[in-house]
N, C-alpha and C positions, 0 to 999 in steps of 0.2 A: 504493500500500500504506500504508496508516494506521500512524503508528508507534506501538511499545508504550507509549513514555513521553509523557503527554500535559502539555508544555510548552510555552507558546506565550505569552509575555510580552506583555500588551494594548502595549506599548511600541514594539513590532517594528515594528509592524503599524498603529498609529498613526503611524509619522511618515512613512510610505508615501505620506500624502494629507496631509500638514500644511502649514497655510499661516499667513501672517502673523497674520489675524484670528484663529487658532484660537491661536498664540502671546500673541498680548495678555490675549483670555481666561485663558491658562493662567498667565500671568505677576500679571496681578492679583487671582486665584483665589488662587495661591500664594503672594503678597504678605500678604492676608487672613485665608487660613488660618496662617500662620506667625505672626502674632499674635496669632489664636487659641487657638494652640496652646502659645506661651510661659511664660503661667499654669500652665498645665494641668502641662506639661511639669514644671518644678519643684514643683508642688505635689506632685504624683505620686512623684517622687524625693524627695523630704523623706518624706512618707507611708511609703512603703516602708522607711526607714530608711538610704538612701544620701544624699548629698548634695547640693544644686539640680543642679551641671552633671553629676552622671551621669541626672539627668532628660530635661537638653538633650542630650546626649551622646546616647542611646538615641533621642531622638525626630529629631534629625540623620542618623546612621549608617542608626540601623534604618528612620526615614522613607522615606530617598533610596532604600535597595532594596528594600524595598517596593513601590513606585513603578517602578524599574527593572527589574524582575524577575516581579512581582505579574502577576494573572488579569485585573484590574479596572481599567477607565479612570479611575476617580475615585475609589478608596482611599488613604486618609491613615492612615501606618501610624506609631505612636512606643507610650510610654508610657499604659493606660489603668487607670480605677480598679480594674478587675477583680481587677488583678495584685498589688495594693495587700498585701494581707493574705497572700494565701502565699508570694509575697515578704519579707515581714518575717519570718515565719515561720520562713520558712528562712536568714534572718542572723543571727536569734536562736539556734536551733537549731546551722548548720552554718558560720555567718561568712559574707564577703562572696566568699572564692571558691568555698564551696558555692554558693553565688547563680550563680556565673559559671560553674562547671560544671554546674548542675542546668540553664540557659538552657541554655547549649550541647546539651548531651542533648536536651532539648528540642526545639531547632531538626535535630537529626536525625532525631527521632522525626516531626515534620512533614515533610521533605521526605520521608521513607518513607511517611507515609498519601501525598503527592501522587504520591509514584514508581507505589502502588501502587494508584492510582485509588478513594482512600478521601474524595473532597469531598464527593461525592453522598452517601455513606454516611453522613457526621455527620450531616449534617440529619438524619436523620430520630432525632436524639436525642429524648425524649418533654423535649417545650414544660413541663409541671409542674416536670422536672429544672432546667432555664434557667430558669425563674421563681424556682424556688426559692434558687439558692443567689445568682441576682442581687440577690434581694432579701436575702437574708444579708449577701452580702458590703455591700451599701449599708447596714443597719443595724451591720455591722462596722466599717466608715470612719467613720460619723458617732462611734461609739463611740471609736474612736481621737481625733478633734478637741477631744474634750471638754477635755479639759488645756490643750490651747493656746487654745483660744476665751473660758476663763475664766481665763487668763493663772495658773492652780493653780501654786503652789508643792508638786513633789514630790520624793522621790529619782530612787524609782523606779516605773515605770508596771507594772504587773501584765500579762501576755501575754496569759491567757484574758477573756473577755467578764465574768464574774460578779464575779472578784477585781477587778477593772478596773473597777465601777461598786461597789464595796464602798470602794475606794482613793480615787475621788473622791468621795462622798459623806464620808468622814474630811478629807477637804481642799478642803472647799468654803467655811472658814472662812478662806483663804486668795487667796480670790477679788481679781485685778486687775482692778478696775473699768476705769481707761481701755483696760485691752487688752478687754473684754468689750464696752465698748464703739464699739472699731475692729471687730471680728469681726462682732456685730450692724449696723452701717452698713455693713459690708461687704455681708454677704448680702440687705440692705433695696437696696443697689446694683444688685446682677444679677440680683436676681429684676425690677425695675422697670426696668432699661434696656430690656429690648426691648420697652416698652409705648411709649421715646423715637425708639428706633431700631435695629431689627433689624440694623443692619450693623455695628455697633458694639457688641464681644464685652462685657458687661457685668464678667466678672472683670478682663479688662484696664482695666478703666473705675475698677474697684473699686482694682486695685491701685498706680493710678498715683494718685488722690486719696490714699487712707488713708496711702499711703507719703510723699507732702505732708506730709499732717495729722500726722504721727507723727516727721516732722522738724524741723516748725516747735514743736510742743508740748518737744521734747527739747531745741532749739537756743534758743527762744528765750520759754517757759512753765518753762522747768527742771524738767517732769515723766520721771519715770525709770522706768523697770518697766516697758515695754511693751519686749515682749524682739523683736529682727528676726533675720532670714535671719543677720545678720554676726555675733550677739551666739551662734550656736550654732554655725555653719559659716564655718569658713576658705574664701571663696568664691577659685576662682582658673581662670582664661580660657586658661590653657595649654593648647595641644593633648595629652591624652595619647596617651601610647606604649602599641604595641599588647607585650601582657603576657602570657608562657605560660599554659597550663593545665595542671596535675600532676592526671593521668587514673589512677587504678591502678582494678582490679576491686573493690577492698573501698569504695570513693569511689562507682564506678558503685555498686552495691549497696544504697548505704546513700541515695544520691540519687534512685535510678531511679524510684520512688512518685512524690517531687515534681515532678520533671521529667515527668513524662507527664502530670501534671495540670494544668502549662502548657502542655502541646504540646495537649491535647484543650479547654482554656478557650479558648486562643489559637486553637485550629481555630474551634469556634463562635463565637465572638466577632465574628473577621473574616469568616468565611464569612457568617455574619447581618448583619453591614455590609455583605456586597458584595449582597446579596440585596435587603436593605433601599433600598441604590442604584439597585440595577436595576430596582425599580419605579419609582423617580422619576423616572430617564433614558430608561425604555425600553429600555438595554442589558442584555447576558446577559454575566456575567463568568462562566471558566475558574476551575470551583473547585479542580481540581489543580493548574495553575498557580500559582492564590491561594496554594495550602499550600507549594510550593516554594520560591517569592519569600517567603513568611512563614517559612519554616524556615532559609532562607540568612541572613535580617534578624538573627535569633538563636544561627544559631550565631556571625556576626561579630563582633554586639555587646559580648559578655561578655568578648571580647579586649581592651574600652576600656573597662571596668567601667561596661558598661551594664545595664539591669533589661530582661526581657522586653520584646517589643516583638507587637503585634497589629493588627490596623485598628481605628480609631475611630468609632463611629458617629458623634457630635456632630460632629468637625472632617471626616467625608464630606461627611454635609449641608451643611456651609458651605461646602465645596469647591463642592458642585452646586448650592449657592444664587448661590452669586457668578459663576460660568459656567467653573468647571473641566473642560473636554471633555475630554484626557488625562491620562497620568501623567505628564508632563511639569508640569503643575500642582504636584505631590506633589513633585517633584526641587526648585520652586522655592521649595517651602513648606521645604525641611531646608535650602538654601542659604539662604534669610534666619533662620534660626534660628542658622545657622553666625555668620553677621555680627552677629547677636545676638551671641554666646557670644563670640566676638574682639574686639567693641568694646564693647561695652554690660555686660560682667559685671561689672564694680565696683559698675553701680549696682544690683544685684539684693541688695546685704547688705543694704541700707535697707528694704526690706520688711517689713511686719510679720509674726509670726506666725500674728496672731490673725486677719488678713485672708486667711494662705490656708486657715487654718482654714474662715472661711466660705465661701470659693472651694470647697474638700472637703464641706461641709456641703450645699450648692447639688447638687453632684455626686452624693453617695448620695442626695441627694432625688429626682433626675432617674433617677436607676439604681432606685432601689427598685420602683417598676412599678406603686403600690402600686391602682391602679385594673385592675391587670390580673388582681392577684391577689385583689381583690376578686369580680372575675365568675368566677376559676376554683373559689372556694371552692363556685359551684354545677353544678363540674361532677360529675361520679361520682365514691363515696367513693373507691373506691381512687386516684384520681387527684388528689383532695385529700390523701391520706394521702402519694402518695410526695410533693408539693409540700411539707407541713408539715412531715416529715422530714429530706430535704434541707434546709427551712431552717433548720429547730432544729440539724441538725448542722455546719454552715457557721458559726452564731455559738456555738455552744457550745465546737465540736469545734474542727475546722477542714475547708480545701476539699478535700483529699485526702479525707478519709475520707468527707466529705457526695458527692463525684462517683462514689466507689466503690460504695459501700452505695445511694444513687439508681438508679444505675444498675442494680445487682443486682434494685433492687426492681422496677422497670419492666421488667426481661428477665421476672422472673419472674410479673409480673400480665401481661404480654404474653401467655404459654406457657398463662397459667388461662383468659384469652379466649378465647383461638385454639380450646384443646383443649375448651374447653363449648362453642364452634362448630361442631366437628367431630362430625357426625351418623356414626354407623353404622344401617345398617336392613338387616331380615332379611324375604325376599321366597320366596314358595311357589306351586305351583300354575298363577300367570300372572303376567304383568312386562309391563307398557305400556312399550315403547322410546321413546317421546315425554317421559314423563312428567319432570316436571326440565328441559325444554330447551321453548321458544318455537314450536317445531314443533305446528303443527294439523292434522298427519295423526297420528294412532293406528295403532300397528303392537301387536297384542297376541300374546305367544308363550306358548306353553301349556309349563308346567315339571312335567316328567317327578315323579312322586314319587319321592321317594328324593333330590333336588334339591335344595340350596337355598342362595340369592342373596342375597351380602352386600355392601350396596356401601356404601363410605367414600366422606362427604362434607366434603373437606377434603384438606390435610395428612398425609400417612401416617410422624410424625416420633415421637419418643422421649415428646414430650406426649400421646399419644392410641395409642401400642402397647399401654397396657397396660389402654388403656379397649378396644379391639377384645377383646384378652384376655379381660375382663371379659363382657364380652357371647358370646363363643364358647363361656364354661363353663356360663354357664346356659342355656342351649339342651338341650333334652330329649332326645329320641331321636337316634342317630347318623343321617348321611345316607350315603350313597354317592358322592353327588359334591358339593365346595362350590366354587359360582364366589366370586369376591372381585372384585368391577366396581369395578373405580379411573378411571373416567371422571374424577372430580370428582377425583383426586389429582394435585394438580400437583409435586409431588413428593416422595420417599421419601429419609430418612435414613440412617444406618447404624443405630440403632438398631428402627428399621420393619423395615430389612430382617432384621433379627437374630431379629426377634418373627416376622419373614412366615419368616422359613428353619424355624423350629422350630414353627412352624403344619403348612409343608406335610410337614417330618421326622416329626410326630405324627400327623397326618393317615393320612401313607402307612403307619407302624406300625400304624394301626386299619385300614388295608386302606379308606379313602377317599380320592378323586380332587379334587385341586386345579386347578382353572381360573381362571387371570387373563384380567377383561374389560376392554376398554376402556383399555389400559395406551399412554400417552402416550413418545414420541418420546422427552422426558426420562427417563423414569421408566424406560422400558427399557433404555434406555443404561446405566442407573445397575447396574439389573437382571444385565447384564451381565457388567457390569465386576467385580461381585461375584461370577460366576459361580453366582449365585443361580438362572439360568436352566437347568443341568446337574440339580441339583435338583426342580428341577418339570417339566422338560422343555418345550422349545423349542415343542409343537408345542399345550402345553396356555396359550400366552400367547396372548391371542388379543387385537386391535385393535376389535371389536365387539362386542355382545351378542348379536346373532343367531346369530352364529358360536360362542361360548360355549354359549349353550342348545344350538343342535344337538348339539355336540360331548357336554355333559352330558346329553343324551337319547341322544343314540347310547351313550354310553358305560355308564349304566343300565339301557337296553335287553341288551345284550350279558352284563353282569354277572349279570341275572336267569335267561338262558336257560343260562347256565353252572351256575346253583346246582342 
């Protein structure tokens, strides 16, 4: 018996068949990937507006079950840029432990779509949506860099996109040359390492020289103003303690918008990592699994004052470039981040600023997609329209409202496809039973006058009830009997059946006979259940068309010799 909750940790089930060799792989995978991911990791926490070690904190914690827990043998789950902007968002907005309860929400609103076998369902979010507001958000992070990359003397930084390039443009007179020019050799770093050598993470590359360069000029050039990680954050290697959360309903209420908008970012994100993986490995990850292990990562995290946590596309690939076969891999990538964080954080205050500036600059260039959204601009307007929207309301607005309004738009140009797809046609006289179907036999039945054949081709939902409607009132002379052939209906609404009840109720007041043809195993059931069937009577639904016409000849016949 299949159970209803579909959980099943690639982890279980991996170490079933694990062996040495498969251990070293996973061991120097995760070696690898954990500095990798170091950069990233604080850069991403500074970003956001928390501090480097709730960067590491989050890609530790939330890495490890991820990994543990997680659909996917080779997802790297922490910190990614996505989260960057509605993260701040909401510290600016609600503080740092709205931050920590809007996560938490979150990670329960995800293990609910995994409870409730909602993996498969994300995907099919419309591709325009995720282009769009990726690329938003990538032109939102670079937006954010600017101050530190050109080392700008401000107070204070403006929140929205517009005041924000109005504010540096007023303080560009202010510009730190030597930090503009660590930020610039930074990014001339990472983008030309991997032309040296692909296994050698280029931001790590970046941040271990420029953090040199930027000690020896201050130590012993006596150049000053290049501001680092220590000159803004009290950096400190403490384990923290795990810390309540004060939950009341007016809290939920006022957080529950942003918190879903992490839990549905976070569903895509990593489900399109794990998918993305599975073409390179030839494996198939568990995407309600995926969402579980992703939801549990989240609610833990915000206990240690950590920032959402997701799969990473960038640190997968490097997991499956370096020979990551399990998620044991992934455990080993948060345990060398831990050994990070315990030994090695003092020397993370010596960093520049302006260096992970272009570490972040590197990143929305990489996220921005911008060659993808170059080929969508030809694809059909409407689907350029919701992509350009989403993006303008992602840098304008923000992500909540650009996922919301996205999405409305795309339910909604869905509903206008579907329902200008859905043909109705009106048939007299004679009806070819082949006709529509592959069949090379011709069965032709002669239709009684007084007769006539309306068959729905499509959808019989709330988009196209009131296009049937439409077409029923102009129709001329009354008949005596109408079939309605729903071969082609693969299934019926509440609102169809609402239009179909007060068809056959109108119908039967003018004293004509309703026949359903062709009505599908679904659609009857549904029929049913409505008790829609009591209404038209049991005997007038009929599973064929041949059955139908007779029934509607018979039943013309009969009415005529009454009159």
């Amino acid at each position: 018996m299949k159970s209803a909750l579909d959980f099943q940790p690639k982890l279980f089930s991996a170490v079933r068949n694990y062996s040495k060799e498969k251990f070293i792989s996973d061991l120097m995978a995760g070696l690898i990937v954990g500095i990798v991911a170091l950069p990233l990791a604080i850069a991403f926490g500074i970003a956001s507006g928390v501090s480097p070690e709730k960067g590491l904190i989050t890609a530790i914690i939330g890495g490890f079950i991820v990994s543990f827990l997680g659909g996917s043998n080779v997802q790297i789950g922490g910190p990614t840029g996505a989260f960057i902007i509605i993260v701040y968002g909401i510290i600016q907005n609600y503080g740092l432990e709205g931050l920590a309860i809007a996560t938490f929400m979150a990670g329960l609103i995800l293990v609910l779509m995994g409870c409730f076998k909602l993996g498969t369902i994300i995907k099919f979010i419309p591709y325009p949506i995720v282009i769009g507001f990726t690329s938003g958000i990538a032109l939102t992070i670079f937006t954010t860099q600017i101050k530190d990359l050109f080392g700008l003397t401000m107070d204070t930084v403006p929140a929205d996109f517009i005041s924000k390039w109005v504010a540096y443009f007023d303080s560009f007179g202010t510009i730190n040359w030597p930090s503009l020019m660590i930020g610039l050799a930074s990014i001339l770093i990472i983008a030309y390492t991997p032309r040296i050598s692909r296994k050698i993470p280029g931001s790590l590359v970046a941040i271990i020289l420029m953090t040199v360069v930027v000690y020896i000029l201050r130590e012993f050039a006596g150049i000053s103003g290049i501001e680092t990680i220590g000159d803004r954050f009290s950096i400190s290697n403490d384990v923290p303690e795990p810390q309540p959360l004060h939950l009341d309903m007016n809290t939920i209420n006022l957080l529950l918008a942003p918190a879903f908008t992490i839990a549905l970012l976070g569903a895509i994100e990593s489900l399109l990592s794990a998918t993305v993986a599975d073409g390179v490995t030839g494996d198939r990850h568990n995407s309600n699994t995926e969402l579980i292990g992703q939801g549990v990562a989240n609610i833990v995290v915000p206990f240690f004052g950590g920032i959402p946590v997701t799969g990473a596309i960038a640190r997968t690939m490097t997991n499956i470039n370096n020979g990551g076969k399990t998620p044991v891999a992934g455990m080993v990538h948060a345990v060398v981040l831990l050994l990070i964080f315990l030994f090695l954080m003092p020397l993370i205050k010596l960093v520049p600023m302006s260096c992970l500036a272009g570490v972040l600059i590197i990143v929305s260039y990489n996220m921005s997609g911008w060659r993808t959204v170059r080929s969508l601009l030809k694809s059909p307007k409407s689907d350029v329209a919701v992509l350009v929207i989403t993006f303008v309301l992602t840098v304008v607005f923000n992500l909540t409202i650009a996922i919301e309004i996205g999405l409305l738009l795309a339910v909604l140009l869905f509903l206008r496809r579907v329902s200008e797809n859905v043909q109705v046609s009106v048939l007299r006289d004679e009806l070819d039973v082949a006709q529509g179907t592959e069949s090379s036999v011709h069965e032709t039945l002669d239709i009684a006058k007084g007769v006539e054949v309306y068959e729905i081709d499509g959808p019989f939902f709330f988009g196209v009830a009131t296009k049937f409607d439409d077409i029923m009132r102009t129709m001329g002379d009354k008949p005596l009997v109408r079939i309605i052939r729903m071969r082609k209906v693969p299934f019926i609404d509440s609102t169809g059946l609402h239009n179909l009840e007060i068809l056959v109720e109108s119908s039967h007041k003018e004293n004509i006979h309703v026949i359903l043809s062709g009505v599908n195993e679904r659609v009857h059931e549904t029929i049913k259940h409505s008790e829609l069937d009591k209404v038209i009577g049991e005997e007038y639904i009929c599973d064929h068309i041949t059955k139908a016409v007779a029934k509607a000849n018979a039943l013309v016949l009969e009415l005529k010799k009454n009159k």
